[in-house]
C-alpha positions in Angstrom: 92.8 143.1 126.3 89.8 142.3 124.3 86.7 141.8 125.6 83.3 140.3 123.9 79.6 141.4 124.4 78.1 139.9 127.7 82.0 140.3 129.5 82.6 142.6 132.3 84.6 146.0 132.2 85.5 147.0 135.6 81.2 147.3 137.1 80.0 147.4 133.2 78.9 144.6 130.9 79.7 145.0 127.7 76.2 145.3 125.6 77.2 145.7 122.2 80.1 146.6 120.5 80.6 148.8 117.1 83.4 150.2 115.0 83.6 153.4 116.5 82.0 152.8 120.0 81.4 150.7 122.6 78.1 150.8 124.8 78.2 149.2 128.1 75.8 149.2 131.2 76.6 150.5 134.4 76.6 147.8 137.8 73.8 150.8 138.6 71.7 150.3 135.4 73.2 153.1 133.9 74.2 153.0 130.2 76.6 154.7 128.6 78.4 154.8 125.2 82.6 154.8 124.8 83.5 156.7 121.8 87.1 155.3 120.5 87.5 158.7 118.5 86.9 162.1 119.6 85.4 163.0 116.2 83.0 160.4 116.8 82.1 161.7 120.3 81.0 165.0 118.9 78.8 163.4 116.1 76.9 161.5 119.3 74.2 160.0 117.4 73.2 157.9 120.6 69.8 158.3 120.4 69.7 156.3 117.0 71.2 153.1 118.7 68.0 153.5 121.5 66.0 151.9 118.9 68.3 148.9 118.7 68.5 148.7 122.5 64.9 148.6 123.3 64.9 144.6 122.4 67.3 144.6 126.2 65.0 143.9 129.3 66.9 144.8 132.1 66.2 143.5 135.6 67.4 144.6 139.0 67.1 142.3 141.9 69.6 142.7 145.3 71.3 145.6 143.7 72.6 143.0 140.8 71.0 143.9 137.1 70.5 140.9 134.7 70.3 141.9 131.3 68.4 139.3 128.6 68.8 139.7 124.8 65.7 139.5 123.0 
């Protein structure tokens, strides 16, 4: 199945989406990033995509989190 940024996976919304990863935000405000390789999981250079992430405002509300692009 293919799935586009702003579509839900299971409890996570899909936030952006990259050649070798996926990053996604938990139904608990949790985010996490979905390597496609194994190589790519060890090179985890996750904190450079934090800079591109800070234009996200996340708000919870009644245990639901609404996230707004920037």
């Amino acid at each position: 199945q293919n799935y586009r940024v702003g579509e839900m996976i299971q409890d996570a919304q899909v936030l952006k989406i990259l050649p070798n990863r996926v990053i996604v935000v938990r139904s608990n405000g949790q985010q996490e990033t979905l390597y496609l390789r194994d190589k790519d999981a060890k090179k985890d250079l996750a904190y450079d995509e934090q800079s591109s992430l800070e234009s996200l405002n996340i708000v919870a509300q009644n245990n639901k989190y609404f996230i707004h692009f920037n």
